[in-house]
C-alpha positions in Angstrom: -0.5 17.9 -9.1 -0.9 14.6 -10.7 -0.9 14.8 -14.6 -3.0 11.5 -16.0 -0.8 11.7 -19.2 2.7 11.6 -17.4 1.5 9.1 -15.7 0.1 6.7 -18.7 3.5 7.5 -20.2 5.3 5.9 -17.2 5.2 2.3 -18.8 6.8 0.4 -20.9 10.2 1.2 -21.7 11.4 4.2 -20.5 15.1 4.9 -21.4 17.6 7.4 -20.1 19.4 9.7 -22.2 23.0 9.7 -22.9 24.9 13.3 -23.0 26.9 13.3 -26.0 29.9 15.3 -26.2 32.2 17.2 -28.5 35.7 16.8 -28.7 36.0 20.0 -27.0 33.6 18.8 -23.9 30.5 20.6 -25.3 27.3 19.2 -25.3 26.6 18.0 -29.0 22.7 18.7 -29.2 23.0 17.7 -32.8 23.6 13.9 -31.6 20.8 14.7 -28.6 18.6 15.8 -31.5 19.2 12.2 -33.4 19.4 10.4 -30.1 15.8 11.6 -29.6 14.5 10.7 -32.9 15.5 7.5 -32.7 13.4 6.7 -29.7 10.7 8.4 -31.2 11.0 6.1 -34.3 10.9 3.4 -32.5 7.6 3.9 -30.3 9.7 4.7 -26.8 6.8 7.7 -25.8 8.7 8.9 -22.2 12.5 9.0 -21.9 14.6 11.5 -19.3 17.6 12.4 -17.5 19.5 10.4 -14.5 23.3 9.0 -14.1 23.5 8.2 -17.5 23.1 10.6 -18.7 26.2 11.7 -16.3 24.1 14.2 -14.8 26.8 14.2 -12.3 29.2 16.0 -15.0 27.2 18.6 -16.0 26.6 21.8 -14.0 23.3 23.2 -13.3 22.8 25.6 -16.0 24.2 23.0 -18.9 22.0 20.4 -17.8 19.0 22.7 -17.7 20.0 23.9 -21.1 19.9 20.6 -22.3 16.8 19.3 -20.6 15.3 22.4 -22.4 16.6 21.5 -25.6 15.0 18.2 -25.4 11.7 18.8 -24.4 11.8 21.6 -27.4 13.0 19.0 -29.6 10.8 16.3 -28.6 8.1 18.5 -29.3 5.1 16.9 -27.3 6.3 13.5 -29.1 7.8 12.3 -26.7 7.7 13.0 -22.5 11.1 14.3 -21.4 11.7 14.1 -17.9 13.8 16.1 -16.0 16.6 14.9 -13.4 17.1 16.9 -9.5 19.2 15.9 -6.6 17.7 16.3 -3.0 20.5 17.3 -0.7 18.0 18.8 1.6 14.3 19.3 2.0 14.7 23.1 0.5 17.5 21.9 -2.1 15.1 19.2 -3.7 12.2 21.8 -3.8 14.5 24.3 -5.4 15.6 21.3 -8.1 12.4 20.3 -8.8 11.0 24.1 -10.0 14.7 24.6 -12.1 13.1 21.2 -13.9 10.0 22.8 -14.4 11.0 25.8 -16.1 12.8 23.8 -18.7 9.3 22.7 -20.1 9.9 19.0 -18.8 6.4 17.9 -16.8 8.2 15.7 -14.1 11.3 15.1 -12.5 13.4 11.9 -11.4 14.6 12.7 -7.6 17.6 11.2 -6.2 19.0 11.7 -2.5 22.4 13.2 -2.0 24.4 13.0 0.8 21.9 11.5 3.1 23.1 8.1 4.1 22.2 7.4 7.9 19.0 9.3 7.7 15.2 7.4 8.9 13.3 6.1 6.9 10.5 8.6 8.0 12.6 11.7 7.5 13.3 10.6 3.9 9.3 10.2 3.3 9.0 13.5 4.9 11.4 14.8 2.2 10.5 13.2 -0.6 7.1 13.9 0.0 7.8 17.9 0.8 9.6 17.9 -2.6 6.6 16.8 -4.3 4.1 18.5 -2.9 5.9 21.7 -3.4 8.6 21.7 -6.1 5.5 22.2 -8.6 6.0 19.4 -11.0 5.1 15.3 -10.5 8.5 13.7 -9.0 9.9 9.8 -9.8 11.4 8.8 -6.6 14.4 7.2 -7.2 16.2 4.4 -5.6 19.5 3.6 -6.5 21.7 2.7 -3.0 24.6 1.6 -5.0 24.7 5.2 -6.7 23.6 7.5 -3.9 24.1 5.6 -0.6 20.4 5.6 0.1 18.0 2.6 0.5 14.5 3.1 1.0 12.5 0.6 2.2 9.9 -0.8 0.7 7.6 0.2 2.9 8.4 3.8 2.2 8.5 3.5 -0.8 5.0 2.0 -0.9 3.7 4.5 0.9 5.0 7.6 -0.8 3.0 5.7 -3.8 0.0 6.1 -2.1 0.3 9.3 0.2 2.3 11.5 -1.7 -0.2 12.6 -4.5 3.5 14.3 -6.0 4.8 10.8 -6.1 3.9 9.8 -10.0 6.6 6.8 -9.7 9.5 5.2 -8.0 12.4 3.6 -9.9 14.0 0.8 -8.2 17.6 -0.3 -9.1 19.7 -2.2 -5.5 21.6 -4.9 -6.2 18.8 -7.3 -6.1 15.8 -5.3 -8.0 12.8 -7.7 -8.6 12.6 -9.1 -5.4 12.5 -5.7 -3.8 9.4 -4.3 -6.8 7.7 -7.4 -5.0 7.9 -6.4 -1.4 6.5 -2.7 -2.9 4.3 -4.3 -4.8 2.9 -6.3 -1.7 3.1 -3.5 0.6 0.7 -1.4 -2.4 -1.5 -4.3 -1.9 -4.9 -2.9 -4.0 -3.7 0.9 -4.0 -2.3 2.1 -7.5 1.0 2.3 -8.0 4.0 2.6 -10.5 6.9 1.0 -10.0 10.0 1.2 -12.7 12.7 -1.0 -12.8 16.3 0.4 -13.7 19.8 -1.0 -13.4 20.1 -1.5 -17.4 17.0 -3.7 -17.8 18.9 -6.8 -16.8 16.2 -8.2 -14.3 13.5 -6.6 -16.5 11.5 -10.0 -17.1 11.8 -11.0 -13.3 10.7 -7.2 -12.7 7.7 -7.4 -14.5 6.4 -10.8 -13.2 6.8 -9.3 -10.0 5.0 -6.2 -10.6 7.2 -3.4 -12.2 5.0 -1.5 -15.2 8.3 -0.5 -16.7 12.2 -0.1 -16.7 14.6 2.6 -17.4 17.0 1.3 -19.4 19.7 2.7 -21.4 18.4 4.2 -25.5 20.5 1.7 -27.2 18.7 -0.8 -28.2 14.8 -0.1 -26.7 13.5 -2.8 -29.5 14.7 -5.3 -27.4 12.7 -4.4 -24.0 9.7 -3.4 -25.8 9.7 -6.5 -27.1 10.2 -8.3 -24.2 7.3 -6.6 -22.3 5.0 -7.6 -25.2 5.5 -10.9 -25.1 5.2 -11.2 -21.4 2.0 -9.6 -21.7 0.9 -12.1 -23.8 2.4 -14.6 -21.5 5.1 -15.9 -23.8 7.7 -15.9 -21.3 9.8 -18.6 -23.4 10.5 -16.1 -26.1 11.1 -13.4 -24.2 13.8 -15.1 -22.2 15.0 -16.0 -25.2 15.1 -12.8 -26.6 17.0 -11.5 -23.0 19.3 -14.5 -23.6 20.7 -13.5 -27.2 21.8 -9.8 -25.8 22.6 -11.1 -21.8 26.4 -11.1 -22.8 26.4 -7.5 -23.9 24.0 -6.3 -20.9 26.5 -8.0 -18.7 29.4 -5.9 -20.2 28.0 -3.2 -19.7 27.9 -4.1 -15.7 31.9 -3.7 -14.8 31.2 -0.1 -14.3 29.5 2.9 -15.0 31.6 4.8 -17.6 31.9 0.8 -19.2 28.2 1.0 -19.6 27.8 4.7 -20.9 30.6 4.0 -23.4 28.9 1.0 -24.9 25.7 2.4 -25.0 27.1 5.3 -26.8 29.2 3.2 -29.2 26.0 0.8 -29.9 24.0 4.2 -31.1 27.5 4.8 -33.2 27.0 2.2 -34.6 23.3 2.1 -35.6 23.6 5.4 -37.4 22.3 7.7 -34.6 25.3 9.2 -33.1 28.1 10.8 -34.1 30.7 10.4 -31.2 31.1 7.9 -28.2 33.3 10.7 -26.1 32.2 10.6 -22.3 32.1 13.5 -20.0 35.6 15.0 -18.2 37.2 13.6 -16.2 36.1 10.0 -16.4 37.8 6.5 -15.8 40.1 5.4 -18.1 38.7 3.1 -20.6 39.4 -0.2 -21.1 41.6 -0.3 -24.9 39.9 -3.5 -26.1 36.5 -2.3 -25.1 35.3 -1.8 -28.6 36.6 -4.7 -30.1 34.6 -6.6 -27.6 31.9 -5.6 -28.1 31.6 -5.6 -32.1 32.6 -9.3 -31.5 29.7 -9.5 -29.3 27.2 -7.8 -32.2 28.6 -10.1 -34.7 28.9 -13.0 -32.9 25.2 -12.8 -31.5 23.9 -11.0 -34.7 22.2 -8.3 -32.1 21.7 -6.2 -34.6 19.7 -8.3 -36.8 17.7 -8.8 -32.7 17.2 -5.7 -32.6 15.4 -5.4 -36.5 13.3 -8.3 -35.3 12.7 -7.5 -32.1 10.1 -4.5 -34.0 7.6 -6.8 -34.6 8.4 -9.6 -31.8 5.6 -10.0 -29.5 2.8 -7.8 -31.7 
């Protein structure tokens, strides 16, 4: 079950896909198209489907669609993974093999609907899925999203029992330290751990063992970067690098359809999409949103960052 080049992609930065939209609520795979040859162009090698890319507003059969699209369009350049809920044991399974016969080669999981459940039920699950849903699974966990929290000791050890299990992504409200406590729990076993929740914590993350994050595909110079130089232990200009675009990242944290408009709009304006609509029906958005943040990309000069960023760290 385990694929040795899914897994060698899982590092790094890793960014989720936003859905644009028509004005009529369509899918634009025109703008998916450019979304994805941006990454491409800027070295991202693995990129996917989760909540933002508001998974949540598309039915079955459009997000399929699209996941099929991608992967098409990607064209081996770039790993596309898939996105499943797990509702039930025989729901996740029957997620999992919808994913893989869109072309994608592995599939983020998240829980639905299964708040009050043990811990050892949910490794029972997430395990079944992955053993039998016929691609590689991430398990994700994202409590503030879903409900959901899975210990780290679960975690851990669907890591390293679950031959399924190609990652987890971690994203509570206090990410790095919780990578740790996986991390220690792993002890000498292999394992990949992700980091998520925008990439805010992403240095912390990765000095406490994450081999990735899963940001959002606005600006992946900037976390590339940022790994690179703390691979190379220059901490001090990576922090510095995080400092410069903290204000924006932090914007993007009042809530969910704040974030997936200002990532969009950031793409608008870097010449790769066309449109910053969100799905229907979403939160009304704050009016002075995108003022705020092109005074935060002048102000800061993020997108003179991002150009450096390229070479930062190499």
């Amino acid at each position: 079950m385990s694929n040795p080049h899914v897994a060698g992609d899982l590092t790094g930065v890793i960014p989720i896909l936003v859905t644009p939209f028509t004005e009529d609520g369509a899918v634009s795979l025109d703008d998916m198209d450019r979304q994805l040859e941006f990454l491409i162009a800027t070295g991202v090698r693995c990129a996917g489907f989760g909540f933002g890319s508001e998974v949540n507003r598309l039915a079955e059969a459009e997000l399929a669609a699209l996941v099929s699209h991608a992967v098409a369009a990607a064209a081996g350049r770039l790993t596309i993974f898939g996105n499943a809920e797990m509702r039930s044991v025989t729901s996740g399974i029957e997620q999992a093999r919808r994913v893989q016969v869109t072309g994608a080669p592995l599939a983020l999981v998240r829980p639905g609907g299964l708040d009050g459940v043990s811990q050892e039920a949910m490794f029972d699950a997430f395990a079944a899925v992955a053993e039998k849903g016929g691609i590689p699974i991430i398990v994700q966990d994202a409590p503030q999203n879903t409900g959901v929290e899975l210990a780290p000791a679960t975690l851990a050890r669907l890591l390293i029992e679950a031959p399924g299990v190609a990652a987890v992504k971690i994203e509570p409200a206090n990410p790095a330290r919780k990578i740790e406590l996986i991390a220690d729990q792993l002890g000498d076993a292999d394992g990949i751990i992700i980091g998520g929740a925008g990439g805010l914590d992403y240095l912390q993350e990765l000095q406490r063992g994450a081999c990735g994050t899963m940001p959002g595909p606005a600006y992946p110079e900037l976390f590339a970067a940022v790994g690179r130089l703390h691979g190379k232990g220059d901490r001090g200009q990576a922090h510095q690098l995080m400092a410069q675009a903290m204000p924006l990242m932090m914007l993007c944290k009042r809530d969910m359809d704040t974030f997936l408009f200002v990532q969009k709009y950031v793409l608008m304006k870097r010449g790769v999409l066309r449109t910053v609509r969100l799905g229907r029906p979403h939160r009304d958005l704050d009016p002075r949103l995108a003022g705020e943040v092109d005074e935060l990309l002048d102000a800061l000069a993020l997108p003179e960052l991002f150009d450096r960023c390229r070479d930062a760290g190499r």
